[in-house]
TITORVEX-490771 format. One record per residue (C-alpha): x, y, z. Coordinates in pm, 1 decimal. Each point is the difference from the previous one (the first is absolute). Example, Ala and Ser with C-alpha at 12.3 -4.5 7.8 and 13.67 -1.06 7.14 Angstrom:
// residues 2
+----------+----------+----------+
!     east !    north !       up !
+----------+----------+----------+
!   1230.0 !   -450.0 !    780.0 !
!    137.0 !    344.0 !    -66.0 !
+----------+----------+----------+
***
This chain:
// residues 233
+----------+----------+----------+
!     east !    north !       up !
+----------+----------+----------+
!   2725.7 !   7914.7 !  -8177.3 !
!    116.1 !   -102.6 !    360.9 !
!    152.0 !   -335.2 !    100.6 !
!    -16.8 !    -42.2 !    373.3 !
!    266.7 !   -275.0 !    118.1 !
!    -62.4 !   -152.6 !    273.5 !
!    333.8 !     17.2 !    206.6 !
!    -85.5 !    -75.7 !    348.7 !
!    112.3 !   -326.6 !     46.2 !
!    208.6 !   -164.3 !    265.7 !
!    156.7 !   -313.4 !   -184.5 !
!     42.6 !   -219.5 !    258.8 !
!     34.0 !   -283.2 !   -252.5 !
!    319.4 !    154.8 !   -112.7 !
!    216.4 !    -75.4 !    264.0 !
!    355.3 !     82.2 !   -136.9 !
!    -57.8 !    356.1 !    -92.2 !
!   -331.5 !     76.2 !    187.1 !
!    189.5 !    120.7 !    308.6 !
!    208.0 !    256.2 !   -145.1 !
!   -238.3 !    152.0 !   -262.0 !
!   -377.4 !     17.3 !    -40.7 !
!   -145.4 !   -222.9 !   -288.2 !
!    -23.0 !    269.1 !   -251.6 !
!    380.6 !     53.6 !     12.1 !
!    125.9 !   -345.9 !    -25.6 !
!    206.6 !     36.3 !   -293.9 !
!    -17.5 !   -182.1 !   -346.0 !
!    308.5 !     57.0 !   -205.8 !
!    103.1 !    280.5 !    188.5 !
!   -344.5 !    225.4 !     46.9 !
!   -246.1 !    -55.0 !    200.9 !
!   -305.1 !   -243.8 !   -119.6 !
!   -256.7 !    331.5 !     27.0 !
!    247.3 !    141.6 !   -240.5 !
!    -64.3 !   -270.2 !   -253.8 !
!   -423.5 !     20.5 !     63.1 !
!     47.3 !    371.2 !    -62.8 !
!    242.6 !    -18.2 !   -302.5 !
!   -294.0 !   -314.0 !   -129.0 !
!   -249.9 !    288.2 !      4.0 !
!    195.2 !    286.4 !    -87.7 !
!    152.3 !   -145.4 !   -312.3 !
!   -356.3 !    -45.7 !   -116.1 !
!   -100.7 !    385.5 !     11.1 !
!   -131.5 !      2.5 !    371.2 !
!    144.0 !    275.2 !    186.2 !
!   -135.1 !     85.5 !    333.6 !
!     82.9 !   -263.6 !    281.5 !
!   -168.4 !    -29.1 !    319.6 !
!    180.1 !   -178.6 !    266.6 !
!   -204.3 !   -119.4 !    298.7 !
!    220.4 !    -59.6 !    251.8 !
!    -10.0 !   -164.9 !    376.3 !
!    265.3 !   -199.6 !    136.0 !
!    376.1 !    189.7 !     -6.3 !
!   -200.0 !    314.5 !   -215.6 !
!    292.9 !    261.5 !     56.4 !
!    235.5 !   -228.8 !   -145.8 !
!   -232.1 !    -46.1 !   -353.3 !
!    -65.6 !    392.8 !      6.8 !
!    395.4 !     22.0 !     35.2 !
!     44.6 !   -229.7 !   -289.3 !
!   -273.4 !    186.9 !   -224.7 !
!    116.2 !    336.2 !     38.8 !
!    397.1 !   -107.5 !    -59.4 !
!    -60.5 !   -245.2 !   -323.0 !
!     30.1 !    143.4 !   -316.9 !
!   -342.6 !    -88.7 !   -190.9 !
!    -58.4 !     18.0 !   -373.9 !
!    -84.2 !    352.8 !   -121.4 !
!   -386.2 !     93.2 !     91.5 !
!     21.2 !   -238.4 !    268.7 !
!   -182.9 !    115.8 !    344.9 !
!     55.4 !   -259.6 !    258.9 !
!   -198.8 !    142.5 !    349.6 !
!    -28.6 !   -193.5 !    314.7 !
!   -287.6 !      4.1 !    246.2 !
!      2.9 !   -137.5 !    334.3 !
!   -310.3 !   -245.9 !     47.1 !
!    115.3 !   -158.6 !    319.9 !
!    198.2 !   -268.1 !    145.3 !
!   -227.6 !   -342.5 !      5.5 !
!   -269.5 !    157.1 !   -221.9 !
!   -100.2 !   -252.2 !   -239.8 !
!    -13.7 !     34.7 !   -406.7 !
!   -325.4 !    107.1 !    -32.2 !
!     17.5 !    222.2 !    319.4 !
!    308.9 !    170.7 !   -185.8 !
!   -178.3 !     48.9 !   -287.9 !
!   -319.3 !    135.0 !    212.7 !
!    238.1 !    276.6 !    162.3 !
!     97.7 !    174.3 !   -318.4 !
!   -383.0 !    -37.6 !   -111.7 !
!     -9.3 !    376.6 !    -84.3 !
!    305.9 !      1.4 !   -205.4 !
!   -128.6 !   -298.9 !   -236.1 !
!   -335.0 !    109.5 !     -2.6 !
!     19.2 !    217.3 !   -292.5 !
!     70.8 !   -233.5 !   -248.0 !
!     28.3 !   -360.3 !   -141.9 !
!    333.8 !   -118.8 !    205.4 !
!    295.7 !   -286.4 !    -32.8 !
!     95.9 !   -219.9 !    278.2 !
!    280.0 !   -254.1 !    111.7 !
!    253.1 !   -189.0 !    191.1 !
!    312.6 !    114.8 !     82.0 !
!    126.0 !   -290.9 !      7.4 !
!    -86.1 !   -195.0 !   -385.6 !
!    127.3 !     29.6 !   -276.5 !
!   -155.7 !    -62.4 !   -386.4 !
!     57.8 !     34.5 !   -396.5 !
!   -364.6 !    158.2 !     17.4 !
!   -183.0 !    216.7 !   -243.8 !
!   -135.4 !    252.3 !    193.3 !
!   -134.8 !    162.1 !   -307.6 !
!   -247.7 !   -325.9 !    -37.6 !
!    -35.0 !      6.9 !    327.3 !
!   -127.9 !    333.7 !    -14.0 !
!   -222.3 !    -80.5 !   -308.1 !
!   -161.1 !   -329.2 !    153.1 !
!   -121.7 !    181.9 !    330.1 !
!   -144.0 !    286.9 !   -219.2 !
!   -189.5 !   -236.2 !   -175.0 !
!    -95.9 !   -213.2 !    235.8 !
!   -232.2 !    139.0 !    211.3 !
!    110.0 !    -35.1 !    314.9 !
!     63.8 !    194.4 !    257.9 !
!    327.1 !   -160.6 !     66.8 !
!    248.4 !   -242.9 !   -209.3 !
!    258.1 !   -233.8 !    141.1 !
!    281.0 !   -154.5 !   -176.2 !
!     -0.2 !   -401.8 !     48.9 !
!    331.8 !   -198.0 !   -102.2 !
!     22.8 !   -385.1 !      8.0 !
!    339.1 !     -1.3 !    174.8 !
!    288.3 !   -299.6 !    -34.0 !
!    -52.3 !   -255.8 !    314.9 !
!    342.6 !     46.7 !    208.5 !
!     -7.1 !   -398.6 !    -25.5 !
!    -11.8 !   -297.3 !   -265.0 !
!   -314.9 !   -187.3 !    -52.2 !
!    -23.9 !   -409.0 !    -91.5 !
!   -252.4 !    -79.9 !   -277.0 !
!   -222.5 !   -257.3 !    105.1 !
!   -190.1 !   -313.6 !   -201.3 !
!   -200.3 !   -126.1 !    274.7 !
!    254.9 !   -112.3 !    287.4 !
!    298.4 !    -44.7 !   -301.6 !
!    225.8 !    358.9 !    -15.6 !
!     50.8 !     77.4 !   -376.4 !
!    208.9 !    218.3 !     43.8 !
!    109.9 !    338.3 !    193.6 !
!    -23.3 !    404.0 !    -96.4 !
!    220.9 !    226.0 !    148.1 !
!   -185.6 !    314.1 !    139.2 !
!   -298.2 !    -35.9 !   -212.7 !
!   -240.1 !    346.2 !    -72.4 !
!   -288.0 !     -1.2 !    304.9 !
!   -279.2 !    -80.2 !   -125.0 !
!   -216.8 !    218.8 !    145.0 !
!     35.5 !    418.8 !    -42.0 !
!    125.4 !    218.0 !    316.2 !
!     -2.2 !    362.4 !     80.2 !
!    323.3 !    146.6 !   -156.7 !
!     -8.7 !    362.9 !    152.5 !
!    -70.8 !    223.0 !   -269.5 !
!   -307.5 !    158.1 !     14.7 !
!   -264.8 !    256.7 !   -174.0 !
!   -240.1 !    147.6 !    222.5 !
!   -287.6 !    278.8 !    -95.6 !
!    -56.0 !    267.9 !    311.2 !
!   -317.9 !   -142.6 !     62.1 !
!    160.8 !   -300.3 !    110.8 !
!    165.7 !    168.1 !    339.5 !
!   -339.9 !    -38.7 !    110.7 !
!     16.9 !   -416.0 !    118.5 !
!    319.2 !    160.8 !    204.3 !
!     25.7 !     73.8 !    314.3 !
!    313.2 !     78.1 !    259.9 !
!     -0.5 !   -359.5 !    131.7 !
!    -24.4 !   -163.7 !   -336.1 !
!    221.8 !   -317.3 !   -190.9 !
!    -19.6 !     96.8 !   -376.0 !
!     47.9 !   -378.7 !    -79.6 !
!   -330.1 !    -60.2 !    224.3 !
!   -323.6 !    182.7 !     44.4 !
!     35.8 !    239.9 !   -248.8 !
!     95.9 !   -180.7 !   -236.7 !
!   -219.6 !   -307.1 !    115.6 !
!   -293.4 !    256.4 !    -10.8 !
!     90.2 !    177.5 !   -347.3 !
!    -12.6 !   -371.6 !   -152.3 !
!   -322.5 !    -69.8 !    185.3 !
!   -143.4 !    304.6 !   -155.2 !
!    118.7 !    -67.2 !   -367.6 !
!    234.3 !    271.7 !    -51.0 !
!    339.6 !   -155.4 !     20.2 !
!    167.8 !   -106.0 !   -308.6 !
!    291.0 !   -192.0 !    -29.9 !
!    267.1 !     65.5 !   -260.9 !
!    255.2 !   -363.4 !    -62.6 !
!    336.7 !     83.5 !    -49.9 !
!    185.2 !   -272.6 !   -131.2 !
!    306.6 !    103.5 !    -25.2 !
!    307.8 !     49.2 !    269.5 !
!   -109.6 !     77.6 !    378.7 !
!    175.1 !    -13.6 !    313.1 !
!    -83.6 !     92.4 !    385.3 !
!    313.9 !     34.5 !    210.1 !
!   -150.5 !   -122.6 !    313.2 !
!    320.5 !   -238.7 !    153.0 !
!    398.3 !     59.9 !     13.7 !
!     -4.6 !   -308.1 !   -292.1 !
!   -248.0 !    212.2 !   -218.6 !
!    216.5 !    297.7 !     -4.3 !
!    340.3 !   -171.2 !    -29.9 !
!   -197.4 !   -146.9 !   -316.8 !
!    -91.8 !    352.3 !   -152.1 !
!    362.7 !    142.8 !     79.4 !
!    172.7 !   -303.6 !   -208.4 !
!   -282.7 !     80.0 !   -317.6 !
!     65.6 !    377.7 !     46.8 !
!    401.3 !    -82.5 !    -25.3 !
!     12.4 !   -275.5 !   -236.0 !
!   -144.8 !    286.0 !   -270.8 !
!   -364.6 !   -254.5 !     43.6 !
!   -264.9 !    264.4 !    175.5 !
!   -278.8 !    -37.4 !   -180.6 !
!   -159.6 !    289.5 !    150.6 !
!    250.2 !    282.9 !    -94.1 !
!   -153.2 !    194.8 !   -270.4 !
!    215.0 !    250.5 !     -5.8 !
+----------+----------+----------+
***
């Protein structure tokens, strides 16, 4: 089975090492976070890797063809353009995906996820496509309210509501609500809910996106203080 990782990003929001190396590359504990999304997946039997790159795409290539992946591993990178959105990048190796039921992600989050339930949720769900919803940690402490009186205070409480968390399960027949100019997070999805055949899968355990500087000096103290929840290998 394929995962396609979606690598194209610009990561403007990470401002310290943004400049000097594309998203993909910023480095957590060393390695580069696409290392860890690829080691999440590998260490759980996956084995062919599909990078979609954009933004900076000979230095990812350069980076996949140098690293030394776990034995089996086949980590290929195809070019889908520099401001072509997710969906768009997804639309461009249409062909390639086509064949068969396919993984997708981020780049750029990290989880403790069983992909293996993952896996077994989409197949029976009856979808077309599943998406992975987390109830991430506010960045901020809430104050507990009884009527205009605070009761108290919780620091970075669980959202209540459930998100997008990046790790997806698609059938082929779902490339079809693509097209070259599409969001993934939008239409497509918008219009596989519409038409019933979405499913969501709730993770509830660890989940991170490294989307600012702050969220990736975060990650790189976990990964050194021996604390990564995601490392399952």
């Amino acid at each position: 089975m394929t995962v396609a990782i979606l690598c194209g990003g610009r990561g403007t929001r990470l401002r310290e090492d943004g400049p000097r190396v594309p998203k993909p590359l910023v480095e957590i504990g060393g390695m580069p976070i696409l290392w860890h999304v690829v080691q999440i997946y590998a260490a759980q039997g996956l084995r062919d890797f599909l990078l979609l790159t954009g933004h900076r795409c000979d230095e990812i290539e350069a980076f996949a063809e140098a690293a030394e992946w776990p034995e089996g591993v086949s980590v290929r990178c195809a070019d889908t353009g520099e401001d072509t959105p997710t969906g768009g990048r997804l639309w461009r190796v249409r062909d390639e995906l086509a064949g068969a039921p396919f993984l997708a992600t981020y780049a750029d989050g990290v989880a403790d996820i069983d992909l293996a339930a993952l896996r077994a949720h989409h197949d029976g769900g009856g979808g077309l496509a599943t998406v992975t919803v987390v109830r991430p940690r506010l960045p901020f402490g809430v104050a507990r309210l009884d009527g205009d009186r605070v009761s108290g205070f919780e620091e970075k409480p669980r959202a209540e509501h459930w998100i997008n968390g990046g790790f997806f399960a698609f059938e082929p027949d779902a490339l079809a609500y693509l097209r070259e100019d599409s969001v993934l997070e939008r239409e497509p999805l918008e219009r596989l809910a519409a038409d019933g055949r979405l499913v969501a899968y709730r993770h509830d355990g660890f989940w991170a996106c490294m989307d600012t500087y702050k969220d990736a000096l975060e990650l790189d103290d976990l990964w050194r203080d021996g604390a990564a929840p995601w490392r399952k290998w």
